[in-house]
N, C-alpha and C positions, 0 to 999 in steps of 0.2 A: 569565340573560344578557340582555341590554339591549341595543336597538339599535343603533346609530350614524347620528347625523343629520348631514348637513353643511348648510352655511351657502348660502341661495337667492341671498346676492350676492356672494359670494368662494370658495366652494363648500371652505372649511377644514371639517376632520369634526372631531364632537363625540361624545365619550362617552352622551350622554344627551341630549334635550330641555330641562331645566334648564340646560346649559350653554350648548346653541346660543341658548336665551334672553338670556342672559346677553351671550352675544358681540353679537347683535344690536342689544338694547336701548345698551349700551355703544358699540361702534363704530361702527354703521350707523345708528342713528335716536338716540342718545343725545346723551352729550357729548364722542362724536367729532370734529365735524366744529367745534365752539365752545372744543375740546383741541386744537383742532389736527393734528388727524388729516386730510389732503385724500387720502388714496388714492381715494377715490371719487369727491371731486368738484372 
């Protein structure tokens, strides 16, 4: 059984470490904010 991590800047839970990667890399430091993603900023 696997933890659950959530996200340090929107605090959404992940099944695994590999996903909360996933999410961050993507939305938060990726090509979020250059996709047009401004929830953040």
């Amino acid at each position: 059984m696997s933890e659950k991590s959530s996200c340090p800047y929107c605090d959404s839970i992940f099944e695994d470490k590999d996903e909360l990667s996933k999410h961050i890399d993507r939305i938060h430091h990726g090509s979020g904010l250059l996709e047009g993603d401004g929830r953040k900023f």
